[in-house]
C-alpha positions as CSV (number, residue, x, y, z in Angstrom):
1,X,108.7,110.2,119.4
2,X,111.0,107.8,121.5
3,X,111.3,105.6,118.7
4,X,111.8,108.0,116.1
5,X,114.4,109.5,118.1
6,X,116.3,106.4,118.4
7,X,115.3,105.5,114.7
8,X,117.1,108.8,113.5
9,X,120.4,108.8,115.5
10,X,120.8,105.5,114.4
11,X,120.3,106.0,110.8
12,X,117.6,103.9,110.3
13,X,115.3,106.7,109.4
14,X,116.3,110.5,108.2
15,X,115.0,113.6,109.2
16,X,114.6,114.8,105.5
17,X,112.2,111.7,105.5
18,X,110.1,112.4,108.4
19,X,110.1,115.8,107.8
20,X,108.7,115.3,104.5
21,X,106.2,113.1,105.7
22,X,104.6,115.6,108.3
23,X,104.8,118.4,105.6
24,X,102.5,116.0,103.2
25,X,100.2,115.6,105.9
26,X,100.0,118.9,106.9
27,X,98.6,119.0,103.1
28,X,96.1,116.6,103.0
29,X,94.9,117.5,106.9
30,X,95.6,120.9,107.4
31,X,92.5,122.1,105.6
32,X,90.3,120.0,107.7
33,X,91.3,120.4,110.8
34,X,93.4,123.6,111.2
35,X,96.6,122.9,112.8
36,X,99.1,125.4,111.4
37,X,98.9,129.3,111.3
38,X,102.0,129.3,108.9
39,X,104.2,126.3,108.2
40,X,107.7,126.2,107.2
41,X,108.5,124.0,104.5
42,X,111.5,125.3,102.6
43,X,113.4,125.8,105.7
44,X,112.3,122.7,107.3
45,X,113.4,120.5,104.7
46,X,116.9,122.5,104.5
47,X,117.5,121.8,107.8
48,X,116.3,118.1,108.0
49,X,118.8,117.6,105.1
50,X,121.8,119.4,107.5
51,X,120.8,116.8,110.2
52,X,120.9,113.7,108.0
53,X,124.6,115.2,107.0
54,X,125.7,115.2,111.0
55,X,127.9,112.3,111.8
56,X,126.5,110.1,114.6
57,X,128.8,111.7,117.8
58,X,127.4,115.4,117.0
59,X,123.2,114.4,116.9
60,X,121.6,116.0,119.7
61,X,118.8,114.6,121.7
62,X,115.7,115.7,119.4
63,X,117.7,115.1,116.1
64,X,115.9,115.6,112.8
65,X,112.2,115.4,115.2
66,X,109.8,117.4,113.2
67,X,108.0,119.4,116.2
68,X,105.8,122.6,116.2
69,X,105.3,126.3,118.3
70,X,102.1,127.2,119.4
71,X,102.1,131.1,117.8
72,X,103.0,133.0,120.8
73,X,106.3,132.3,120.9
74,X,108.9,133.8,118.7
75,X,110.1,131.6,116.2
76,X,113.0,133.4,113.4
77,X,111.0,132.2,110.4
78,X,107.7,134.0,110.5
79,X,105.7,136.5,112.3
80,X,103.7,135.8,115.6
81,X,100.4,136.6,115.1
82,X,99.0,134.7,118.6
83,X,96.1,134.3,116.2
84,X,95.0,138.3,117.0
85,X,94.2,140.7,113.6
86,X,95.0,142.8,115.9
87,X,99.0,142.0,116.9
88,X,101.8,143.7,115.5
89,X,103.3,141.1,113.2
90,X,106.7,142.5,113.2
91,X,107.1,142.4,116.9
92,X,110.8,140.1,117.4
93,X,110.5,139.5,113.5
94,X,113.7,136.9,112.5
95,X,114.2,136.1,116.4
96,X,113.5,132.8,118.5
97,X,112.0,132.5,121.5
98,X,115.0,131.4,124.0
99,X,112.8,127.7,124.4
100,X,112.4,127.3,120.6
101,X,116.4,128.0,120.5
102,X,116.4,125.4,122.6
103,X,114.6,123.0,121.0
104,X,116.7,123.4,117.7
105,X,119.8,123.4,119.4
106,X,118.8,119.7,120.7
107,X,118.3,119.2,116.4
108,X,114.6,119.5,116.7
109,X,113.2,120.6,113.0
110,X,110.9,123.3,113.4
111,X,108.0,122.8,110.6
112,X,105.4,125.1,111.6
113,X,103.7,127.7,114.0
114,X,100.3,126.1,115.4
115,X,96.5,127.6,115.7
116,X,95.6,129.2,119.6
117,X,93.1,131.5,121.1
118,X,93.7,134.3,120.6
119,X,96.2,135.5,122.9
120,X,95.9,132.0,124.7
121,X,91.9,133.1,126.0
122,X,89.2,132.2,124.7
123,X,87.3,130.5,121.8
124,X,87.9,131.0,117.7
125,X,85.9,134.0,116.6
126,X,84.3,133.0,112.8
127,X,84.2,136.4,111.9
128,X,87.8,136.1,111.8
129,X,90.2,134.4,108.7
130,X,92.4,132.4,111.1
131,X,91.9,128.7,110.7
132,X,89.5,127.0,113.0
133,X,90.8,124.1,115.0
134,X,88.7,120.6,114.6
135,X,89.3,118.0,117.2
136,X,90.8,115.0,114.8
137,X,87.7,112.3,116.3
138,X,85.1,114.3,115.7
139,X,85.7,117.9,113.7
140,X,82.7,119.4,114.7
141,X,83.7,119.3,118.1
142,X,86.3,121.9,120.3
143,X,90.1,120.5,120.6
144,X,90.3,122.3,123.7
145,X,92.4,125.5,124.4
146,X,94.1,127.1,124.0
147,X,97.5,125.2,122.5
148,X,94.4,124.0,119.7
149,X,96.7,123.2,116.6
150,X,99.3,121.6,119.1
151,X,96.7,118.7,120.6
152,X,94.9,118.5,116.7
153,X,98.2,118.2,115.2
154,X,99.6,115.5,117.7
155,X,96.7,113.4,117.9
156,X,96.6,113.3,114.2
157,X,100.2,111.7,113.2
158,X,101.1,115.6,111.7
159,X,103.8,116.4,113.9
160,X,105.5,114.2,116.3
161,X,105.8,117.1,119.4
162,X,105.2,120.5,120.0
163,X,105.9,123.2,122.6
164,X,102.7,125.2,124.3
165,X,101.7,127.3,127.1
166,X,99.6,126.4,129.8
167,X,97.5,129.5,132.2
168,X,94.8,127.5,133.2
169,X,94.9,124.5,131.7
170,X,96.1,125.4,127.9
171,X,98.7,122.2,127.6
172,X,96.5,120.0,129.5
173,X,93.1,120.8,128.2
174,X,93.9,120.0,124.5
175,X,95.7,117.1,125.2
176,X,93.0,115.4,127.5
177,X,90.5,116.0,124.4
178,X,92.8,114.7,121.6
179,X,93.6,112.0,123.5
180,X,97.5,113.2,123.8
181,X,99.6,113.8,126.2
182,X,100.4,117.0,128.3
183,X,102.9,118.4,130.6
184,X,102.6,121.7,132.4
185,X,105.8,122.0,134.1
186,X,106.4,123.9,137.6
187,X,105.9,127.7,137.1
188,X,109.2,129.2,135.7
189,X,110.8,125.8,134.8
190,X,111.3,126.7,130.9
191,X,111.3,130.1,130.3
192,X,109.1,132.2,128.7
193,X,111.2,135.4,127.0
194,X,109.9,136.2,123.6
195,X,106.5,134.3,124.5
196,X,103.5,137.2,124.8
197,X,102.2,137.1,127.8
198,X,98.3,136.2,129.4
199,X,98.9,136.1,133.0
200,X,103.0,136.7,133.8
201,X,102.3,135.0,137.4
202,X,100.7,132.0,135.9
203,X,102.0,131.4,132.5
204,X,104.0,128.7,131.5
205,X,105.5,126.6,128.8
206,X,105.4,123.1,128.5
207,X,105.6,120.0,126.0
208,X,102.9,118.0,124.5
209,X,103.5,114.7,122.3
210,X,102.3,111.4,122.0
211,X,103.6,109.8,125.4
212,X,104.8,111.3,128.8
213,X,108.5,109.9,127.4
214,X,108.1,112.2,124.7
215,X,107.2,115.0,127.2
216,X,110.4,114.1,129.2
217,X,112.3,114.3,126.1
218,X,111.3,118.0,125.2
219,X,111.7,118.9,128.7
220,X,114.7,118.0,128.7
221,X,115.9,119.8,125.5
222,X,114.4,122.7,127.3
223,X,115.5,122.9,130.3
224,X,119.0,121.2,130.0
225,X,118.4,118.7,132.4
226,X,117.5,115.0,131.8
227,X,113.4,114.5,132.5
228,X,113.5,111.1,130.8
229,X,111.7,108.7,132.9
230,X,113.9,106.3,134.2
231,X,116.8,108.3,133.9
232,X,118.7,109.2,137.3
233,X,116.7,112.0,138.7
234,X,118.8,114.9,141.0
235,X,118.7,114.7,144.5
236,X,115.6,115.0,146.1
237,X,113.0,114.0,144.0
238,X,111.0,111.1,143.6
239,X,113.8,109.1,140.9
240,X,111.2,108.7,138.6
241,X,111.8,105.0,137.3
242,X,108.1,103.8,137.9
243,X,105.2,103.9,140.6
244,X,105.9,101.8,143.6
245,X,105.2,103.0,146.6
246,X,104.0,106.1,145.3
247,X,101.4,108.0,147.6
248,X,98.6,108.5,145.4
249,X,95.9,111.2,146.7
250,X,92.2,111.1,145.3
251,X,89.7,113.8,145.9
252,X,86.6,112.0,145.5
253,X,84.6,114.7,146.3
254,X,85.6,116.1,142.9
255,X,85.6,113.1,141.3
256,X,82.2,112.7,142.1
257,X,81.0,116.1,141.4
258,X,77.6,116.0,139.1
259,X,79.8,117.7,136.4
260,X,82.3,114.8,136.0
261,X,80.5,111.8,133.5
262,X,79.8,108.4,134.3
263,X,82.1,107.3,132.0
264,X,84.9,109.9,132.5
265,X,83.9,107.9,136.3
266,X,84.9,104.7,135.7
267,X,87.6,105.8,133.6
268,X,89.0,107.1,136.3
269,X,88.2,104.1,138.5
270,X,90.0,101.8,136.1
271,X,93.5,103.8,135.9
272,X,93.5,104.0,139.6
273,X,93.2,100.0,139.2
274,X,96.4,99.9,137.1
275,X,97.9,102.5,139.2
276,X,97.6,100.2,142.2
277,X,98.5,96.7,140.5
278,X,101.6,98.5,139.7
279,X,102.5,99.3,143.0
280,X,101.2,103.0,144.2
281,X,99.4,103.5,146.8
282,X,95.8,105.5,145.8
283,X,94.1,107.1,149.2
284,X,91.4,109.6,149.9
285,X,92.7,113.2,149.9
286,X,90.6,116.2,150.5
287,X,91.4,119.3,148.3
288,X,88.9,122.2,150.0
289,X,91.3,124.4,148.6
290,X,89.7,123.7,145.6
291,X,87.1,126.4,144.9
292,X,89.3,129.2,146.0
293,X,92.4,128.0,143.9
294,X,90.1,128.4,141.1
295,X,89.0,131.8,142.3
296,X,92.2,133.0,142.2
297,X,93.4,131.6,138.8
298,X,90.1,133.2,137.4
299,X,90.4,136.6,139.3
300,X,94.4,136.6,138.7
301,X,94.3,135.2,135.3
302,X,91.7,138.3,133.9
303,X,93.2,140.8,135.8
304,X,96.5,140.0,134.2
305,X,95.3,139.4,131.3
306,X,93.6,143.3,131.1
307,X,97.1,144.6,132.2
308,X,98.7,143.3,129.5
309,X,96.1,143.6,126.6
310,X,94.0,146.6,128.0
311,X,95.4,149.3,125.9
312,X,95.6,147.5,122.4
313,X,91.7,146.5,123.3
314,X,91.1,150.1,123.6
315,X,93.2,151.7,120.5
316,X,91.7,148.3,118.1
317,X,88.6,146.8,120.1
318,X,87.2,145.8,116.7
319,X,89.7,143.7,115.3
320,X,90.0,141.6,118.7
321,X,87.9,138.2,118.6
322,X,84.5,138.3,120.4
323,X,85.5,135.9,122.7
324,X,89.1,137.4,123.6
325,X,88.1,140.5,123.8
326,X,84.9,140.2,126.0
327,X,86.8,138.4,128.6
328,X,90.2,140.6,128.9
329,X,88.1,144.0,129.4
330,X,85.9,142.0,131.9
331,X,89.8,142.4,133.6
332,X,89.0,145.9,134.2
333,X,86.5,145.6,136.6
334,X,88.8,144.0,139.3
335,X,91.4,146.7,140.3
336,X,94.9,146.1,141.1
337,X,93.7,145.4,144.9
338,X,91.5,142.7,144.5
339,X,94.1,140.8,142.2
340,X,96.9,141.3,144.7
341,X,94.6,140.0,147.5
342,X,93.9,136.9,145.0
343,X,97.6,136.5,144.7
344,X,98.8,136.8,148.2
345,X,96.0,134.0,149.1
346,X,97.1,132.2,146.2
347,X,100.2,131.9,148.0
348,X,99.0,131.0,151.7
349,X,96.6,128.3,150.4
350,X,99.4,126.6,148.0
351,X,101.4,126.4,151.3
352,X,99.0,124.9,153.1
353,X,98.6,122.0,150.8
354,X,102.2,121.8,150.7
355,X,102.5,121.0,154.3
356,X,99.5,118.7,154.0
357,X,100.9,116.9,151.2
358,X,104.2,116.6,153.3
359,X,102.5,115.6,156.4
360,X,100.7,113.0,158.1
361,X,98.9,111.0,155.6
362,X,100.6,112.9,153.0
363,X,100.4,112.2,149.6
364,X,103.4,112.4,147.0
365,X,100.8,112.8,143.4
366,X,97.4,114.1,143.3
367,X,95.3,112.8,140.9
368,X,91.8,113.2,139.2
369,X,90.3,113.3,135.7
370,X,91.6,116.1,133.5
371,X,88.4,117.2,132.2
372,X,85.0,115.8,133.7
373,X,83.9,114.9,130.0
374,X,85.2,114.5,126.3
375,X,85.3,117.0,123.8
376,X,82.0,119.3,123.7
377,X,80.6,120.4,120.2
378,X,80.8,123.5,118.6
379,X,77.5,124.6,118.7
380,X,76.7,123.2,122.7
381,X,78.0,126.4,124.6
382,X,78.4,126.0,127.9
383,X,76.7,127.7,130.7
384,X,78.4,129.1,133.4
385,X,79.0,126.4,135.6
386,X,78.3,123.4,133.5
387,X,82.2,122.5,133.6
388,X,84.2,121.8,136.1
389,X,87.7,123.5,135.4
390,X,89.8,120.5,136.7
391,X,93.2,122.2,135.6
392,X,93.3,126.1,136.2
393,X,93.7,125.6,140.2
394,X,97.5,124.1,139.4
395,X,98.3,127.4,137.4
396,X,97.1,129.4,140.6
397,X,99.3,126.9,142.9
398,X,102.1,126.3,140.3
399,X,102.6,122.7,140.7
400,X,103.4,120.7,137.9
401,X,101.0,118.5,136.3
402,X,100.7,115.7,133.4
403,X,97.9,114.9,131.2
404,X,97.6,111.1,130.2
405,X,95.0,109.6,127.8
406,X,93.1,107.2,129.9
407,X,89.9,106.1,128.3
408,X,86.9,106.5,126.0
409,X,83.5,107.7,126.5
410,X,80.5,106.6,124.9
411,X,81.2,108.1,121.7
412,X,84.8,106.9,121.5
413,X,86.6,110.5,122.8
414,X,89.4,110.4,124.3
415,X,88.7,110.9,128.4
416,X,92.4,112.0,130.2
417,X,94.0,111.2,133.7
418,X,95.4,114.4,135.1
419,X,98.8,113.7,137.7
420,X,99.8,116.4,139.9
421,X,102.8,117.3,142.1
422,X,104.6,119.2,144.1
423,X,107.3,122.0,142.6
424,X,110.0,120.4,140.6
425,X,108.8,117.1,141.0
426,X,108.6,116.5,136.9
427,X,110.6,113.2,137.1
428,X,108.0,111.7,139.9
429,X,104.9,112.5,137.5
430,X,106.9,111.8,134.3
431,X,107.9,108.2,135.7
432,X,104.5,107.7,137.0
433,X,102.9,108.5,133.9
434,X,105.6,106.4,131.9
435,X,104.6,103.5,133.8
436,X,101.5,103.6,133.4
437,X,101.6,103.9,129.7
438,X,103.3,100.5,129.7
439,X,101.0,99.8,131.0
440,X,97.7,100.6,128.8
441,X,97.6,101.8,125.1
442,X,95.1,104.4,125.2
443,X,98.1,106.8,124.3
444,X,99.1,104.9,120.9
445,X,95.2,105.5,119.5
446,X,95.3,108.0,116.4
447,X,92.7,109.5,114.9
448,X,92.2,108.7,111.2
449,X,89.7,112.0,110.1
450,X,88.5,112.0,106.5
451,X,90.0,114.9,105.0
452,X,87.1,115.0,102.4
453,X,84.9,115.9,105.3
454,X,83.1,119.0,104.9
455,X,82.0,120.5,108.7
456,X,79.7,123.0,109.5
457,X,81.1,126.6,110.0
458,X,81.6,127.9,113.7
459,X,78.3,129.3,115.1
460,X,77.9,132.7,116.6
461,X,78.9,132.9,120.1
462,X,75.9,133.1,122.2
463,X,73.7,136.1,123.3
464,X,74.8,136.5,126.9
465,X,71.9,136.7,129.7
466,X,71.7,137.9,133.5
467,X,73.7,141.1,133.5
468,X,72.8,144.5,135.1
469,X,71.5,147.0,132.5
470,X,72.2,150.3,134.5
471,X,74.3,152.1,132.3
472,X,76.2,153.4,135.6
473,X,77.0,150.1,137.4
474,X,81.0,149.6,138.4
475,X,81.7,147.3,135.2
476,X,80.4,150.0,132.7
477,X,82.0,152.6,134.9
478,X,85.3,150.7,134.7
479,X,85.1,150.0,131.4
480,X,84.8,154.0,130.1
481,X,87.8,154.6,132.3
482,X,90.2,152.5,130.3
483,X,89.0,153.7,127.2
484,X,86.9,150.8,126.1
485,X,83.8,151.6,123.7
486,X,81.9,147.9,123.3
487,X,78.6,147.8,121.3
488,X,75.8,146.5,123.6
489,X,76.2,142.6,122.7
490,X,80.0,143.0,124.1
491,X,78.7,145.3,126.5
492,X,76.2,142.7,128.1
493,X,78.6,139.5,127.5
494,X,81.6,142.0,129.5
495,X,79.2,142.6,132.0
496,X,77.8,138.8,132.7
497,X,81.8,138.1,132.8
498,X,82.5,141.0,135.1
499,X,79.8,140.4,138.0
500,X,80.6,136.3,138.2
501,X,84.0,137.4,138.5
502,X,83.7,140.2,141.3
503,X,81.7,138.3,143.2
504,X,84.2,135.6,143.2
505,X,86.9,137.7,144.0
506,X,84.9,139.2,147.0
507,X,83.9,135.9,148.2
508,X,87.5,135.0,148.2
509,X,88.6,138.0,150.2
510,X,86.2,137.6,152.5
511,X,87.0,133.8,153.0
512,X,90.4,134.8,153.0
513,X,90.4,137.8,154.9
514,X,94.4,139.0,155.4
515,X,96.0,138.2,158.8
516,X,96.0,141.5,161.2
């Protein structure tokens, strides 16, 4: 994006000419690999032409860009749908989000609204008419979630940039298995009016593009201030111009774990190698906040998540996905109590790392894989357990953190570098990642998919085992009181969800147990 940008306030490129570009391949990919819920042609093309008319003094700092909206947020041109039969598609109909406002105000073109699960949760349901995302290397494997179209479009030349949200890994996740880059901004940095919500506490917006300068440059159309890495940063942070010196902490204990590949492994190995030759400073640091940050993203995220979905899932249960709506009403089972307690240790444990991070043998970045593997296929569902969620335990602390492509696996998928820091320390993991992208050129591969390629349609999701059938345990009991009616195959997949998630809220509380 960093050279188109240049390329198009200098006049060596239009917009009308990019623009029309990414519109014809959004043609020829589209129906492969399911980027865009609605695109915007007519309106795109009028307003690349209205940028290629702005003298040179008046272009703002995305000018003429062709970028994209993940489909829940706002965006004046067409309806959000957040990929749901069941939303309201004339709710904020001919309004923009306040990011996507700013994004055009910085001359960003606006081509399209991208694929999502539904409501940011979940998996694609193929009972449903929505496209189906296809990861550009291999289409009959999952692009990650849930900002799909956003990481597919990227990593396949479409678009140049595109603006996602991020509650447990939603920015990061796709871009780790498109081989893209991600940026989940501190919690509250760009806002999120006109954006519907999955879990208000841990929601946020953030770019994705091809590099982490392309992620400065959105954040800084969308936040006003200048997140280009080497830029002057504001005082107190990290400047941001490269790594030297930088404190580099490594949880090996994670990086170890049996979940994380041999090859996501060395991966790793290797980009703490380049890290190091370019002047950081990698150490050992422990994280055994780590399983109870991810109990409280889970146990907050759900709980949210029902409170803000519960009673459309009860008045049009059927026209939900499958996957959406089995793990929302598993929400109901927690209780406002046992999400408060979640949050309120959410809280104690983030400061707690803080002062460890700030303290002696203190680290400045955190870093570790993004996901343990590449990009799983369709049809191998995982079993609970079988991945380790590198990324939601950032949304529970609210730190920011950056997604880089740093390798290959065996099968030539794109394996990702995950950066993270303390609040408001975008310019420190921006120039970090900048550096190290001059680094290595795992960023600049593209996928070339065959758009004559036919794949397989999405299987079924899976029977789900090892739930209670009493017909008058809590979950069932929880779920009659909100007005939910399931069939028994949501009924058992609810109740599988519901149990793994008390008893990780109660072990939580009880490892937590609130100061008298």
């Amino acid at each position: 994006m960093s050279g188109a940008v240049h390329a198009l306030r200098t006049g060596t490129v239009g917009s009308r000419e990019l623009v029309t570009a990414a519109l014809a391949d959004a043609d020829a990919l589209d129906p492969l690999l399911g980027v865009f819920v609605t695109r915007f042609p007519e309106q795109a093309l009028a307003t690349a032409r209205e940028a290629d008319a702005l003298p040179a003094g008046e272009r703002g700092l995305l000018h003429g860009v062709p970028l994209a909206v993940k489909d829940n947020f706002a965006a004046a041109e067409g309806p959000v749908t957040a990929q749901s039969p069941a939303h309201d598609p004339g709710l904020w109909r001919g309004l923009d989000a306040p990011a996507v406002t700013r994004l055009r105000s910085a001359g960003a073109v606006v081509i399209g609204k991208t694929t999502m699960a539904e409501y940011a949760m979940g998996r694609p349901d193929p009972a449903h008419s929505f496209p189906v995302p296809r990861n550009p290397w291999d289409v009959e494997r999952w692009t990650g979630g849930s900002s799909t179209g956003n990481g597919a479009g990227i990593a396949a030349g479409i678009f140049l940039g595109a603006l996602g949200t991020d509650t447990s890994g939603s920015v990061r996740l796709p871009a780790a298995l498109c081989g893209t880059t991600g940026l989940k901004p501190t919690h509250g940095l760009v806002p999120l009016d006109r954006c519907l919500p999955l879990s208000q506490s841990q929601d946020v917006a953030g770019p994705m593009g091809v590099s982490a300068a392309d992620c400065g440059l959105l954040l800084s159309a969308l936040t006003g201030r200048s997140y280009v890495p080497g830029e002057t940063g504001e005082t107190g942070e990290t400047g941001g111009a490269g790594v030297r010196g930088l404190r580099i902490g490594v949880p090996y204990g994670l990086v170890d774990a049996p979940e994380v590949t041999g090859a996501c492994r060395s991966a790793f190995a290797e980009a703490l190698r380049v890290l190091a030759e370019l002047g950081a400073e990698p150490r050992e640091f422990e994280l055994p906040e780590f399983p109870s940050l991810l109990a409280v993203n889970a146990t907050v995220m759900l709980g949210e998540a029902f409170a803000a979905h519960g009673a459309r899932l009860a008045e049009r249960w059927e026209l939900h996905g499958r996957a959406f709506r089995r793990l929302a009403a598993a929400g109901a089972a927690l209780g406002p109590g046992l999400v408060d307690r979640a949050r309120l240790t959410g809280a104690a444990l983030t400061a707690g790392l803080l002062e460890r991070m700030d303290g002696p043998g203190g680290v400045d970045v955190i870093a570790t894989p993004t996901w343990p593997a590449g990009a799983r296929p369709y049809r191998q569902e995982a079993a609970p357990g079988d991945e380790l969620n590198l990324t939601a335990p950032w949304n529970a602390t609210g730190f920011p953190a950056l997604a880089l492509p740093m390798g290959a696996d065996e099968a030539g998928l794109p394996l990702s570098l995950q950066l993270v820091a303390r609040p408001y320390a975008e310019r420190t993991l921006l120039g970090a990642g900048a550096a190290y992208q001059r680094a290595t050129d795992w960023h600049l591969r593209r996928a070339t998919p065959d758009p004559a390629t036919r794949p397989r349609p999405l299987p079924e999701p899976p029977p789900s085992e090892g739930a209670r059938e009493t017909a008058d345990d809590l979950v069932s009991a929880a779920l009659t009181a909100a007005g939910l009616t399931p069939d028994l195959a949501d009924l058992t997949a609810v109740r599988a969800t519901a149990h793994a998630l008390l008893k990780s809220a109660h072990e939580l509380a009880q490892a937590h147990p609130e100061p008298a």
